[in-house]
TIMI-140565 format. One record per residue (C-alpha): residue number from 1; residue in three letters; chain; z, y, x. Coordinates in nm, 2 decimals. Layout:
# TIMI-140565
  resi  resn  chain      zz      yy      xx
   NUM   ALA      A       Z       Y       X
...
***
This chain:
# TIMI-140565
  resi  resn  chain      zz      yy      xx
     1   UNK      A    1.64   -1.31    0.05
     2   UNK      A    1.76   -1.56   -0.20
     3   UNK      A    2.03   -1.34   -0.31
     4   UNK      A    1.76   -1.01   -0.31
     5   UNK      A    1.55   -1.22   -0.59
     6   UNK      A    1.80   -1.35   -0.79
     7   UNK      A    1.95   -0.96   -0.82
     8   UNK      A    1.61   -0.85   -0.91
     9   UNK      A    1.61   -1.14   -1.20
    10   UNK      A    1.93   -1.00   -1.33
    11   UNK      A    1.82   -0.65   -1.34
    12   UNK      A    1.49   -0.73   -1.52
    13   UNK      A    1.68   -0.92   -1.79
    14   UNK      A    1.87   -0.58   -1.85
    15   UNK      A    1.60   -0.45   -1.93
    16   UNK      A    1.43   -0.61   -2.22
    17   UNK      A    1.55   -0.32   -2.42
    18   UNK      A    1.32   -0.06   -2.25
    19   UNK      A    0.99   -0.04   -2.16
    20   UNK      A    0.83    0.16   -1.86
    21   UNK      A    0.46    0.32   -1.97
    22   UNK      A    0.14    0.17   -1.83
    23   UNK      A   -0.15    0.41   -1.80
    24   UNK      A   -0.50    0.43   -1.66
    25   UNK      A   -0.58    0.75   -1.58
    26   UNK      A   -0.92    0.88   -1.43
    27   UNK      A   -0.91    1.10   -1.10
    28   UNK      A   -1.14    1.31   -0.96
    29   UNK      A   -1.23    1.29   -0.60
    30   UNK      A   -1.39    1.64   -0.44
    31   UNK      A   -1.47    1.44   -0.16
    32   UNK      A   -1.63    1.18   -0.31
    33   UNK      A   -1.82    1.35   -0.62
    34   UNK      A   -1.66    1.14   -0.91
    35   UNK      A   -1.40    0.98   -1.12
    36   UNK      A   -1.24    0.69   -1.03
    37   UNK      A   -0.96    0.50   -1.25
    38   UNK      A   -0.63    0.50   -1.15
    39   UNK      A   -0.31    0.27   -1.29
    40   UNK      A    0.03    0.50   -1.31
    41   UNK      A    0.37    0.31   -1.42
    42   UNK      A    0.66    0.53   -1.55
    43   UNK      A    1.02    0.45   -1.58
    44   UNK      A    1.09    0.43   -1.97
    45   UNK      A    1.37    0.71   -1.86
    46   UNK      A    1.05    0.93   -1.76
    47   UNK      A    0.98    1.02   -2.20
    48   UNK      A    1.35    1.20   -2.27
    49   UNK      A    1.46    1.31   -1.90
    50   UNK      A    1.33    1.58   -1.73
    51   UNK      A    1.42    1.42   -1.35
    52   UNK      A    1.13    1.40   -1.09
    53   UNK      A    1.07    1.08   -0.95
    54   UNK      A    1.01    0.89   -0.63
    55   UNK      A    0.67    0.72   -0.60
    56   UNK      A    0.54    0.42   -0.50
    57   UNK      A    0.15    0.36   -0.40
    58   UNK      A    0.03   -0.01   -0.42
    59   UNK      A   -0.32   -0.06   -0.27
    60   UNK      A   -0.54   -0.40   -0.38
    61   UNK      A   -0.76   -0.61   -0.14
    62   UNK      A   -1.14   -0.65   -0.09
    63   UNK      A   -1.28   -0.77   -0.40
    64   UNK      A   -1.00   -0.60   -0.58
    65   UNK      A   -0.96   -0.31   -0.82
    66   UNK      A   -0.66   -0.06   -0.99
    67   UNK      A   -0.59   -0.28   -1.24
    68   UNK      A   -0.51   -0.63   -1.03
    69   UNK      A   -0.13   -0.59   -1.02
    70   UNK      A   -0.05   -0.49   -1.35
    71   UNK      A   -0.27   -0.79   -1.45
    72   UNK      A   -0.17   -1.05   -1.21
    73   UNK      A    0.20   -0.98   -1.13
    74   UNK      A    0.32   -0.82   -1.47
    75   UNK      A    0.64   -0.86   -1.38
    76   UNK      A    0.58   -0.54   -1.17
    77   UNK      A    0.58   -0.30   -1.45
    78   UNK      A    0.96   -0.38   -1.50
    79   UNK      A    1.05   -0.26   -1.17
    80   UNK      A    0.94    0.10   -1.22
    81   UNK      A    1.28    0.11   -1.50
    82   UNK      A    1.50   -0.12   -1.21
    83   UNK      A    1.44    0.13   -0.96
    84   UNK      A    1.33    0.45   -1.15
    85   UNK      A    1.02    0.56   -0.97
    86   UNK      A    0.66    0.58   -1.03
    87   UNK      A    0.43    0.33   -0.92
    88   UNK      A    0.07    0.40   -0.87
    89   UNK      A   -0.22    0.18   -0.83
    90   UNK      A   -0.55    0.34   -0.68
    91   UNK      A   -0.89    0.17   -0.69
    92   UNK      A   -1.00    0.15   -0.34
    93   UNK      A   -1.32    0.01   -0.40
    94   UNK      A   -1.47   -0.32   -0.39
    95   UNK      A   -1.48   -0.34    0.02
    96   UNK      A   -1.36    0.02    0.14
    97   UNK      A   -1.11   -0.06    0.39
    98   UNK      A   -0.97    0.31    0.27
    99   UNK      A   -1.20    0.45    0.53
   100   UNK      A   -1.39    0.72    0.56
   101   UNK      A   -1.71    0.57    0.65
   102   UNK      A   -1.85    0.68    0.98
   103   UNK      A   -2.21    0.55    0.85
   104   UNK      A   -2.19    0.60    0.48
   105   UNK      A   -2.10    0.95    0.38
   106   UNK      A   -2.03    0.86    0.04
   107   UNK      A   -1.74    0.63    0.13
   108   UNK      A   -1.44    0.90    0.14
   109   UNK      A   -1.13    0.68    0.12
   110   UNK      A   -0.92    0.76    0.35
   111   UNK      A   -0.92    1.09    0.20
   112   UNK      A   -0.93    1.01   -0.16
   113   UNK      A   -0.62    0.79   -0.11
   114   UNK      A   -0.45    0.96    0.15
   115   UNK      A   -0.49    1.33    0.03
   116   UNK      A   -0.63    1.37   -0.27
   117   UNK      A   -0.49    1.12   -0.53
   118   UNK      A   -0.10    1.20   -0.38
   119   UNK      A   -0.17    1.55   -0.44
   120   UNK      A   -0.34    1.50   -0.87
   121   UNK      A   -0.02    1.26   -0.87
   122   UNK      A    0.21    1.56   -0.78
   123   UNK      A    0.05    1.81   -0.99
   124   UNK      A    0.04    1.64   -1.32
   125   UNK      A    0.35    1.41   -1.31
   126   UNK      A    0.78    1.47   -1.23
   127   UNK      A    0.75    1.33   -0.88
   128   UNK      A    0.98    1.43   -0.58
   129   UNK      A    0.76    1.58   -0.37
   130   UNK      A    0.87    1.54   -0.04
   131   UNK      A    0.73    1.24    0.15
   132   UNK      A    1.09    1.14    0.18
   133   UNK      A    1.02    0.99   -0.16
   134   UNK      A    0.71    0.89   -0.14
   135   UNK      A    0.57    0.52   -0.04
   136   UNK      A    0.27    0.33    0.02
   137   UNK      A    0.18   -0.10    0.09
   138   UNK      A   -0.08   -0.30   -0.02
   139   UNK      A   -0.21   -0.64    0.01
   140   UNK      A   -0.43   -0.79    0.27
   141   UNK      A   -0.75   -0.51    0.28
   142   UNK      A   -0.48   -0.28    0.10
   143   UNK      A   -0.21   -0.37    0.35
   144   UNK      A   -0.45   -0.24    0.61
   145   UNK      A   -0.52    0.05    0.39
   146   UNK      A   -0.10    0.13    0.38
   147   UNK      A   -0.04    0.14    0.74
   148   UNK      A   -0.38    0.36    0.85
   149   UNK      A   -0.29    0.60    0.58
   150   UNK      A    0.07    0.63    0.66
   151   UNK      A    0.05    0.67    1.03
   152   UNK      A   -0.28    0.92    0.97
   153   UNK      A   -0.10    1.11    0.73
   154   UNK      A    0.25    1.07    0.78
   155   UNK      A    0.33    1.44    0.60
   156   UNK      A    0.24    1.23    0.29
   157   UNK      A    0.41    0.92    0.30
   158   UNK      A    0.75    0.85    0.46
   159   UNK      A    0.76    0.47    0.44
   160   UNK      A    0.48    0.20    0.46
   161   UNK      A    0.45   -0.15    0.39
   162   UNK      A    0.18   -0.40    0.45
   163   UNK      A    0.13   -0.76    0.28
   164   UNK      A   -0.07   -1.00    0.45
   165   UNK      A   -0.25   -0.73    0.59
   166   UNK      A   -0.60   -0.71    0.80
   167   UNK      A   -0.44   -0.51    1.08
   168   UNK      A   -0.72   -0.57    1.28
   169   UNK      A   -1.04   -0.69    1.15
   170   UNK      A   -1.23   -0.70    1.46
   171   UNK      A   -1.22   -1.14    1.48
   172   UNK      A   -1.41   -1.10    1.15
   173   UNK      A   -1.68   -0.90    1.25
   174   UNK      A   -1.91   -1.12    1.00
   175   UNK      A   -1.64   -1.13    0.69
   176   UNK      A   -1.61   -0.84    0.42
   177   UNK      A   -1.90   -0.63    0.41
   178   UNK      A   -1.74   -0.43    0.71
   179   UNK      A   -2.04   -0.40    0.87
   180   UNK      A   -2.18   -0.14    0.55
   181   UNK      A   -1.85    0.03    0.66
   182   UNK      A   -1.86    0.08    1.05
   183   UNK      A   -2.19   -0.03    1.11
   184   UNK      A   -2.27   -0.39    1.31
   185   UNK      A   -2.02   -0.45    1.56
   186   UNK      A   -2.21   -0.51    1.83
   187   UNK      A   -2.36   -0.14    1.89
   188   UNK      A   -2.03    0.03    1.69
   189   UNK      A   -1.76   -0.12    1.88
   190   UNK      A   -1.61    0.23    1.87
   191   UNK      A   -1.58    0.27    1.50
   192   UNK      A   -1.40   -0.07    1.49
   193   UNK      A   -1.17    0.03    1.75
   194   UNK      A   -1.11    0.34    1.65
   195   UNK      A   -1.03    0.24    1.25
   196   UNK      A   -0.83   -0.07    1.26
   197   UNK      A   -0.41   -0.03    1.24
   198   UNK      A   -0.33   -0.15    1.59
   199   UNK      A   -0.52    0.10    1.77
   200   UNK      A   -0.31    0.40    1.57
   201   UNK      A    0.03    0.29    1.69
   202   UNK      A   -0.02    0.58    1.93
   203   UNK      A    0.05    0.84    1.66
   204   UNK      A    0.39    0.67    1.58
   205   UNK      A    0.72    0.78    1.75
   206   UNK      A    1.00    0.56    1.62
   207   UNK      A    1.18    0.64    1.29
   208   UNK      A    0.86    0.83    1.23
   209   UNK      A    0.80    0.60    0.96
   210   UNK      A    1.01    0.35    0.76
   211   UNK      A    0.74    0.04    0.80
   212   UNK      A    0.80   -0.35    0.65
   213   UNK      A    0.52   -0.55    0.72
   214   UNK      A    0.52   -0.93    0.63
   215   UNK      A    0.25   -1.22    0.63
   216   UNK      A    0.23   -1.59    0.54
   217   UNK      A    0.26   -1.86    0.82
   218   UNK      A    0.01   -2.03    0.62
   219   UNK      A   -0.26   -1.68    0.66
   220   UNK      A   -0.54   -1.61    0.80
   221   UNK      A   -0.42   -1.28    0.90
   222   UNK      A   -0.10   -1.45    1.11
   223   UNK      A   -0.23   -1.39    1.43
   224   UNK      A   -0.30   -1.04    1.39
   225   UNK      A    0.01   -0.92    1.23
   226   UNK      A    0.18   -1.11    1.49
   227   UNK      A    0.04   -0.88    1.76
   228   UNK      A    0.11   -0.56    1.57
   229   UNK      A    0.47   -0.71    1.53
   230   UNK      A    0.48   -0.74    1.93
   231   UNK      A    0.28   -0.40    1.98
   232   UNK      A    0.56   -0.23    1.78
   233   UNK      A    0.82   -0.40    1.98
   234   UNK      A    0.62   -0.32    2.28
   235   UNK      A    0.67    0.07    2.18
   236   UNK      A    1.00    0.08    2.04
   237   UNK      A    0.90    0.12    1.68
   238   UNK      A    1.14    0.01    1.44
   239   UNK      A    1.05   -0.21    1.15
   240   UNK      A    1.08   -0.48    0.95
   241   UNK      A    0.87   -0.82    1.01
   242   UNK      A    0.87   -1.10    0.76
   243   UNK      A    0.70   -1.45    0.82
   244   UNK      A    0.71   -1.67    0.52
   245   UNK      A    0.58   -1.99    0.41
   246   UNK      A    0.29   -1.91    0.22
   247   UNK      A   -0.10   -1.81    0.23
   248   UNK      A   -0.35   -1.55    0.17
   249   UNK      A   -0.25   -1.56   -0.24
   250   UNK      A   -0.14   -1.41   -0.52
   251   UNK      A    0.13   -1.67   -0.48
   252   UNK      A    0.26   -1.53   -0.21
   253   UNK      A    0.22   -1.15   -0.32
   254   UNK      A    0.41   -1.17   -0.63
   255   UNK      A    0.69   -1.28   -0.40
   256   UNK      A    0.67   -1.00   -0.12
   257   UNK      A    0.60   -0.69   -0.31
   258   UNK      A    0.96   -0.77   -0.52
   259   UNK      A    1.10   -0.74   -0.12
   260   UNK      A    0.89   -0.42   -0.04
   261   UNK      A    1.01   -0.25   -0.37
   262   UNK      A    1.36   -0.33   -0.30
   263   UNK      A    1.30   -0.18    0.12
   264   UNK      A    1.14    0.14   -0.03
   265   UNK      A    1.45    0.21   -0.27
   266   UNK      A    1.68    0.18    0.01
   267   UNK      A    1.45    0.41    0.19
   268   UNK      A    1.45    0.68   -0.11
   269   UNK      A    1.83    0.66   -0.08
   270   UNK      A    1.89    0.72    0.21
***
């Protein structure tokens, strides 16, 4: 991993002659009735060639918004020109889970960031269309968000990543404002079960995805990415699992999306 890092270093200092384009962008949801801002990275190559692209969806946490990678890991714009794809950053809300709300009909997530923002992206920039290309993680809420949007819509997204993800939410029925989400857990135990990430493993056969998924030894989400890990092993899915040293932190992000950028070229190359 060592190695990994220190070849990313390289190919960053390469670059200090270009520059990939940051943008925020508004996009419309149908399902939701309004604009939402949007973050979209593209490879300095993207002004003068007329190539389509491979893209890259990066989902923030609770609390989060569109604009927390660009600001907190800037380092991350630069990979767009090592790797010549399109990153985009959606704004999943303060505390959305990327659901669609089984008690609040205005929460439309899942199908703003599973369906409709991958389709805008498609119509108004050079991407490669296929899902082949096409990529999605996210960190801790948004590393939940990744994996229930890939295996829900998996002719969208070929690969998957999750970053200290909340896999499974239900030991913090109290934490997050999930309850506005799902409603109390006591009474709703259904719409818990049937919207966190371990309980969708049925809709994977293996290879059906390309999936990393890593956490912090250090996390409060440990325990539960642990379990998926075994629950994948359990079904035969491959993947990649990643424990580090590390906690829930930006720390610790800056670190593993520079890995999960490096897994989802591979994956576009293949």
């Amino acid at each position: 991993m060592k190695f990994i890092m220190g070849t990313l270093l390289i190919l960053s200092g390469f670059l200090t002659t270009k520059a990939a384009s940051v943008d925020t962008i508004d996009i419309f949801s149908n399902a939701m009735h309004k604009s939402i801002k949007c973050v979209v990275v593209t490879p300095d190559s993207y002004k003068d060639k007329q190539e389509r692209y491979p893209v890259v969806y990066i989902l923030h946490g609770h609390s989060g918004n569109y604009s927390d990678y660009v600001k907190k890991i800037p380092a991350i714009v630069a990979m767009a020109d090592v790797y010549q794809e399109i990153l985009v950053f959606p704004d999943g809300g303060f505390n959305s889970w990327y659901l669609d709300s089984p008690v609040d009909s205005a929460v439309r997530f899942e199908t703003y960031v599973g369906r409709e923002i991958p389709s805008w992206i498609d119509q108004h920039y050079r991407t490669k269309t296929s899902r082949k290309y096409r990529a999605i993680t996210g960190l801790s809420m948004g590393g939940h968000g990744a994996l229930y949007l890939a295996i829900r819509h998996q002719d969208t997204f070929g690969a998957a990543g999750s970053m200290s993800g909340g896999v499974d939410f239900r030991p913090f029925p109290n934490n997050w404002q999930l309850a506005a989400k799902l409603g109390v857990y006591r009474g709703h135990e259904s719409n818990w079960d049937q919207n966190v990430v371990v309980n969708q493993l049925s809709g994977l056969k293996n290879d059906s995805l390309s999936l990393i998924i890593d956490c912090g030894v250090k996390d409060f989400f440990i325990d539960v990415n642990r379990q998926l890990h075994q629950r994948l092993l359990e079904q035969g899915i491959s993947h990649d699992y990643i424990e580090r040293e590390g906690g829930h932190s930006w720390d610790y992000w800056s670190n593993s999306i520079m890995y999960q950028l490096f897994y989802f070229n591979r994956f576009f190359k293949k």
